[in-house]
N, C-alpha and C positions, 0 to 999 in steps of 0.2 A: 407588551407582554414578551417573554422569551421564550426563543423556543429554542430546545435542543439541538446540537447539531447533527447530524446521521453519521455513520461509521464512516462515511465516502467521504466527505469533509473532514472529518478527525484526521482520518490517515491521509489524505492529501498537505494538510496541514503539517502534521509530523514529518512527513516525506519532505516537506520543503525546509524543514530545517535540516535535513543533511543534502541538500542541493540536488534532490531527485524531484523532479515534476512528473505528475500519477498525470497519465494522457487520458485510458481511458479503462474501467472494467468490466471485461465479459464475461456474466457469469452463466455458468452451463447447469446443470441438474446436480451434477457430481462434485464439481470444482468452479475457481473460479481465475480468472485469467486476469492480470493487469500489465499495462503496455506502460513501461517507465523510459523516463527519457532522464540518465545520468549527465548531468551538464557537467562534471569536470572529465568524464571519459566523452563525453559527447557520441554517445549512442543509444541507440533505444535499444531496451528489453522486454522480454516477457517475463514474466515471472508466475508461476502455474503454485495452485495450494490447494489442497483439498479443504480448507479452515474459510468457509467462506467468510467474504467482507462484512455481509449484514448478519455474522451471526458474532463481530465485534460489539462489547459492550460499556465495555468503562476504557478511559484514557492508558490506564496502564495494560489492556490489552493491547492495544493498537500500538502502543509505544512496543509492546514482546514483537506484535506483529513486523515493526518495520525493523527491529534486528534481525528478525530471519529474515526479512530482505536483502538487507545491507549486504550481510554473511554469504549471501549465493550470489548477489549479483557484481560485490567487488571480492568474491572468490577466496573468501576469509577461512 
């Protein structure tokens, strides 16, 4: 049987096709925190949203999600 994958798997997944490894998410009441480790800068980030992860629903959100990534965290 299949089962879906969760918003934290999608976007980890997306995230590794642009050479970002998702470490870990903290999510708080408000917002929610994920700790990124860009392998071609080789440093980790944080990256804060108030769009929480599990409120991600179909691939093409998660895909909008990881360009506002990209765009803050290599300073676009």
């Amino acid at each position: 049987m299949f089962m879906p994958k969760n918003p934290a798997v999608l976007l980890r997944e997306e995230l590794s096709k642009h050479n970002i490894e998702m470490l870990d998410i903290y999510s708080f009441r408000e917002h929610d925190v994920i700790r990124l480790y860009d392998k071609q800068a080789r440093r980790v980030v944080l990256y804060k949203n108030k769009r929480k992860v599990n409120s991600l629903l179909s691939r093409e959100e998660v895909a909008n999600y990881v360009a506002e990534i990209i765009k803050v965290i290599k300073g676009i």
